[in-house]
DRENDO-1510 file (C-alpha; in Angstrom, 1 decimal, always signed):
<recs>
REC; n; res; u; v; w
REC; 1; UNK; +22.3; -16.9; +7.3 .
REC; 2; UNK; +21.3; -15.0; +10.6 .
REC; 3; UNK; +22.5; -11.9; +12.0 .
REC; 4; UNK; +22.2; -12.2; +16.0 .
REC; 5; UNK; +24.0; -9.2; +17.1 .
REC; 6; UNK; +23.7; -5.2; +16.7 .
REC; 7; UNK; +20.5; -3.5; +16.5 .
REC; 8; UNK; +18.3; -4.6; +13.7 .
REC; 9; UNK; +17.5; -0.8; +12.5 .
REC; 10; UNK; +21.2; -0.2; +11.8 .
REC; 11; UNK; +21.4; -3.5; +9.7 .
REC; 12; UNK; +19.0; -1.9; +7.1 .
REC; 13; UNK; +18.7; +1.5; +7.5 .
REC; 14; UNK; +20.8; +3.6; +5.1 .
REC; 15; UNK; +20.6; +7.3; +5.0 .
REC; 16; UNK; +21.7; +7.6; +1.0 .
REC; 17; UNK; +18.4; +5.6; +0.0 .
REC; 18; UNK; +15.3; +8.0; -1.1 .
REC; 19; UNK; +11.9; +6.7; -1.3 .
REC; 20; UNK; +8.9; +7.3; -3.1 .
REC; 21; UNK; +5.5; +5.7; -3.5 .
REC; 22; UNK; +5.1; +2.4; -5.9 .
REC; 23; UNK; +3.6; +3.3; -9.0 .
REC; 24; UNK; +5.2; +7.3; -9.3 .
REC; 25; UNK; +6.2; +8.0; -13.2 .
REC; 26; UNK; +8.3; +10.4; -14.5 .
REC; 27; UNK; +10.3; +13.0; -13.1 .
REC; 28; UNK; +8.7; +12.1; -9.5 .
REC; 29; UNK; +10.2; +8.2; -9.1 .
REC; 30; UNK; +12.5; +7.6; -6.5 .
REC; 31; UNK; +14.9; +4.7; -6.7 .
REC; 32; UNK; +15.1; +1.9; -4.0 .
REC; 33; UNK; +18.4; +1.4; -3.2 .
REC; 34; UNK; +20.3; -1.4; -1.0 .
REC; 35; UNK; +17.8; -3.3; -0.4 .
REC; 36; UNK; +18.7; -7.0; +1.3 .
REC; 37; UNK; +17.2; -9.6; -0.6 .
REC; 38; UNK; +15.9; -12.4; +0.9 .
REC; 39; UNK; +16.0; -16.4; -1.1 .
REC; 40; UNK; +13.5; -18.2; +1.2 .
REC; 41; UNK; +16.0; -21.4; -0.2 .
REC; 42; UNK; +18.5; -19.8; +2.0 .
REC; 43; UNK; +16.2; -19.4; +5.3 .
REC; 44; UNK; +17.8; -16.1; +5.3 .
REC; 45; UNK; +16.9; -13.8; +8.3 .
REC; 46; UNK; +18.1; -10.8; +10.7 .
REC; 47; UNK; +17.7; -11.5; +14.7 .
REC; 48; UNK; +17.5; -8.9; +17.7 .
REC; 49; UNK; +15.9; -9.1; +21.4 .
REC; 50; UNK; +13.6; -6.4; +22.5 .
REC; 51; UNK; +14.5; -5.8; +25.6 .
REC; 52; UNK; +10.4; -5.8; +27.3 .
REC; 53; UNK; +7.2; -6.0; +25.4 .
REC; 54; UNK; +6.0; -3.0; +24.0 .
REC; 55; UNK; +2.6; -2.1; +22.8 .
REC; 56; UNK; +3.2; +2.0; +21.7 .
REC; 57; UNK; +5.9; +1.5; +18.4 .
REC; 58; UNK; +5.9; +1.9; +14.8 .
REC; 59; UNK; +7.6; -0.7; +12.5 .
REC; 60; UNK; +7.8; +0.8; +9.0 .
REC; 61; UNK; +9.7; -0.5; +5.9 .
REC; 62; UNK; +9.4; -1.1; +1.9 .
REC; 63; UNK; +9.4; -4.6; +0.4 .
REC; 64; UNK; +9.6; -6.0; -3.1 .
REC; 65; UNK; +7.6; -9.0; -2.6 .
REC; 66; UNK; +9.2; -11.7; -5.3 .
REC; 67; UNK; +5.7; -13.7; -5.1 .
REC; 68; UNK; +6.0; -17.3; -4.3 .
REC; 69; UNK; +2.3; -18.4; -6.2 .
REC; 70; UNK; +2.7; -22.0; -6.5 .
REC; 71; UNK; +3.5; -22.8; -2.9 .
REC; 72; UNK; +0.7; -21.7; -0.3 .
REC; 73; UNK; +3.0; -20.9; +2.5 .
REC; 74; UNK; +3.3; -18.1; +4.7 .
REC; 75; UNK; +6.5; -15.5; +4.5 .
REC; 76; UNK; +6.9; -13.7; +7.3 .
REC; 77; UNK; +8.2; -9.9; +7.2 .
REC; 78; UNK; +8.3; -9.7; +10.5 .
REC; 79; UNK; +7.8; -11.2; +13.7 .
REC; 80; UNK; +8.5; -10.6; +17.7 .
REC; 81; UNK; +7.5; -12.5; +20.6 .
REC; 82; UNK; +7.2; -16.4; +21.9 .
REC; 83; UNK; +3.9; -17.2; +22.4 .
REC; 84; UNK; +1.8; -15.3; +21.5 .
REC; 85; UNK; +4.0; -13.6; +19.2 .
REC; 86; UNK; +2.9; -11.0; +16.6 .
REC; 87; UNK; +3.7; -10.5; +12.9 .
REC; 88; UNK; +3.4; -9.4; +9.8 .
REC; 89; UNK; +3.2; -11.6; +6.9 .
REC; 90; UNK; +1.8; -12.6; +3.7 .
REC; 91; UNK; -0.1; -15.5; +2.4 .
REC; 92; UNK; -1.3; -16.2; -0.9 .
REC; 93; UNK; +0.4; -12.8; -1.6 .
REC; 94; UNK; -2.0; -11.0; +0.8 .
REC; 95; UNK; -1.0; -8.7; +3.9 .
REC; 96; UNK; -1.8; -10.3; +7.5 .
REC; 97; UNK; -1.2; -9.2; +10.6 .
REC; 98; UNK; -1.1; -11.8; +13.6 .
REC; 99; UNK; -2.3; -10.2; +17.2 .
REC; 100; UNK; -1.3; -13.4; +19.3 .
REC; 101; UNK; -4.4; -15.1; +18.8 .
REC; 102; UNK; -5.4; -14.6; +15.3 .
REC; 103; UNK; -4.4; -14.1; +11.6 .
REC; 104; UNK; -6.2; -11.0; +10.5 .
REC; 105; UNK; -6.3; -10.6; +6.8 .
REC; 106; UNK; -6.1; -7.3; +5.4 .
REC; 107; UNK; -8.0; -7.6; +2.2 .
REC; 108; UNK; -4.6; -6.1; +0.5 .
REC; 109; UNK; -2.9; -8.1; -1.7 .
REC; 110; UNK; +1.2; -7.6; -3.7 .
REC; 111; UNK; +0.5; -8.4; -7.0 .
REC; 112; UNK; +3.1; -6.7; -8.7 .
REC; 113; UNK; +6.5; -7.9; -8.3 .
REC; 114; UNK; +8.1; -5.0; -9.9 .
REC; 115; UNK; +6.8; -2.8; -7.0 .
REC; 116; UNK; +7.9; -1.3; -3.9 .
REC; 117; UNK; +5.8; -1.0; -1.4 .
REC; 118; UNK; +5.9; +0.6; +1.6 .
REC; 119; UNK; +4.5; -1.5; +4.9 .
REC; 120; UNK; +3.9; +1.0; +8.5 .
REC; 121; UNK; +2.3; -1.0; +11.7 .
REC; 122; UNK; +1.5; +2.1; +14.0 .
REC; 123; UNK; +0.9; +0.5; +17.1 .
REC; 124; UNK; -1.3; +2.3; +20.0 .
REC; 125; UNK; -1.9; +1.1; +23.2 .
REC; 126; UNK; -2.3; -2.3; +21.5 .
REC; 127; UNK; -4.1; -1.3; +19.0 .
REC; 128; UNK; -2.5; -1.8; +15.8 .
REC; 129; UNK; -3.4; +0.1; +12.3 .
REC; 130; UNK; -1.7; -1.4; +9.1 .
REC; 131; UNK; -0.8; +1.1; +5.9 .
REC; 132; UNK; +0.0; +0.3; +3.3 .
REC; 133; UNK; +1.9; +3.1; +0.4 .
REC; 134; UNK; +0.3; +5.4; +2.8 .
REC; 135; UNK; -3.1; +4.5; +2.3 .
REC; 136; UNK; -4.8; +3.2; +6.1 .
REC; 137; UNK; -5.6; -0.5; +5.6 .
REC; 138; UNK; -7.1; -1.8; +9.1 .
REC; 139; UNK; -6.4; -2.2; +12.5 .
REC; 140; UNK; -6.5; -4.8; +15.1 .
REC; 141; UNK; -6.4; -5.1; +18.4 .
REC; 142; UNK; -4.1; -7.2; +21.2 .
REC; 143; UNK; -1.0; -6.5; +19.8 .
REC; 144; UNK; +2.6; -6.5; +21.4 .
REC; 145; UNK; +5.9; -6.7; +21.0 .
REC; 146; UNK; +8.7; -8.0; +23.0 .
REC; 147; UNK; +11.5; -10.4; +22.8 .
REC; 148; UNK; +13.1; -12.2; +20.2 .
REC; 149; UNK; +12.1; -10.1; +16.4 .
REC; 150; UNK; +13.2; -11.1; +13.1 .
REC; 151; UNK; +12.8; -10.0; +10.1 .
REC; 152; UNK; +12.9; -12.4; +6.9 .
REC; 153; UNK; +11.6; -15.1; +9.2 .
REC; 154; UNK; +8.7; -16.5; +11.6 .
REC; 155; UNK; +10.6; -16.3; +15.4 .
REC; 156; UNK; +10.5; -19.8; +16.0 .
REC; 157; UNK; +12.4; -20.5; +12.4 .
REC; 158; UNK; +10.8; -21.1; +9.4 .
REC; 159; UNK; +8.8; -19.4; +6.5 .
REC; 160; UNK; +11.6; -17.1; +5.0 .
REC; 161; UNK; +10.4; -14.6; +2.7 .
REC; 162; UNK; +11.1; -14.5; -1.4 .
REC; 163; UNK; +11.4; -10.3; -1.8 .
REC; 164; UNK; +13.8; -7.7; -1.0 .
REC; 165; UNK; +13.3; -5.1; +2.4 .
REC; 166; UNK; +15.1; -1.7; +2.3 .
REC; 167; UNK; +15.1; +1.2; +5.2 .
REC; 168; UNK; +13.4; -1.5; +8.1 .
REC; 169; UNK; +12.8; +0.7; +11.1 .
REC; 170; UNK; +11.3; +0.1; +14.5 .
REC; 171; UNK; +10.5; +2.7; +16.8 .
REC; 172; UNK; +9.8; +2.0; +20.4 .
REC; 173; UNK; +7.6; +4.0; +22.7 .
REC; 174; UNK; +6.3; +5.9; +19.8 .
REC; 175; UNK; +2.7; +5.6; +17.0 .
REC; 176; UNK; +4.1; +7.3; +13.8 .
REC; 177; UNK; +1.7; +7.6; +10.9 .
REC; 178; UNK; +2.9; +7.1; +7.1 .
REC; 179; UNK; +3.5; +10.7; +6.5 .
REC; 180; UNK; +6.6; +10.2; +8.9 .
REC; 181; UNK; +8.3; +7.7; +6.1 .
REC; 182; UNK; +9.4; +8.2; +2.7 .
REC; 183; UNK; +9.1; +11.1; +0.5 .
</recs>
């Protein structure tokens, strides 16, 4: 189901989660803990207005992408705006971000759905850089915020994601890097 009220950052954030990078062994690895999980079977997905377009914010969070290979669909981690809108998604298991105008692949792909991975969109003056498990993947430009966001979901309904997303945050009016997120 949806979630139309309350702030979207208070729905997922949870101060008793630690995180660490995918891939740390041993001593070092850090659970990820309470994460929602979305069943694209469901069309699950969490709803919030931003109050005015915003093109200075940071949207950061970790996902277990549960890989949906047989069906070449988008799923949509998150999306704001009308038209144009922008997002972040996947297709074919591979990172996208959408600026209002285009899809812009990011070369990076999930392929291993027993790992965390941590997404960050530091937005600048409308430029926007994608990292992801703190490593700078690429940036586009034209891109915006404002208006109706959801997370799970495309903002006119539609392509649900199959994973799990823990410790969502978006931060208005400010660029954080990925040293600013996890441990």
């Amino acid at each position: 189901g949806s979630n139309t009220g309350g702030s979207i950052m208070s729905v997922l954030s949870n101060t008793g989660i630690r995180m660490g990078a995918s891939g740390a062994g041993g001593g070092d690895a850090y659970q990820i803990e309470k994460s929602l999980r979305f069943n694209p079977g469901d069309n699950p997905y969490l709803e919030n207005d931003l109050s005015s377009a915003s093109t200075t914010h940071t949207v950061s969070f970790w996902l277990k992408n549960c890989m949906n290979t047989t069906a070449l669909t988008y799923d949509f981690y998150f999306s704001c705006g009308t038209s144009p809108y922008c997002a972040i998604a996947a297709y074919e298991n591979q990172i996208y971000l959408y600026n209002g105008a285009h899809n812009i692949s990011s070369g990076c792909f999930l392929r291993d759905p027993s790992a965390w991975y941590h997404v960050l969109v530091s937005a600048n003056s409308g430029t926007a850089t994608l990292y992801v498990n703190n490593e700078q993947i690429h940036s586009v430009t034209g891109w915006s915020f404002g208006g109706t966001s959801r997370i799970g979901g495309h903002y006119g309904g539609g392509y649900p994601i199959n994973g799990l997303i823990s410790e969502f945050h978006y931060i208005d009016g400010t660029a954080l890097d990925a040293d600013s997120f996890g441990e």
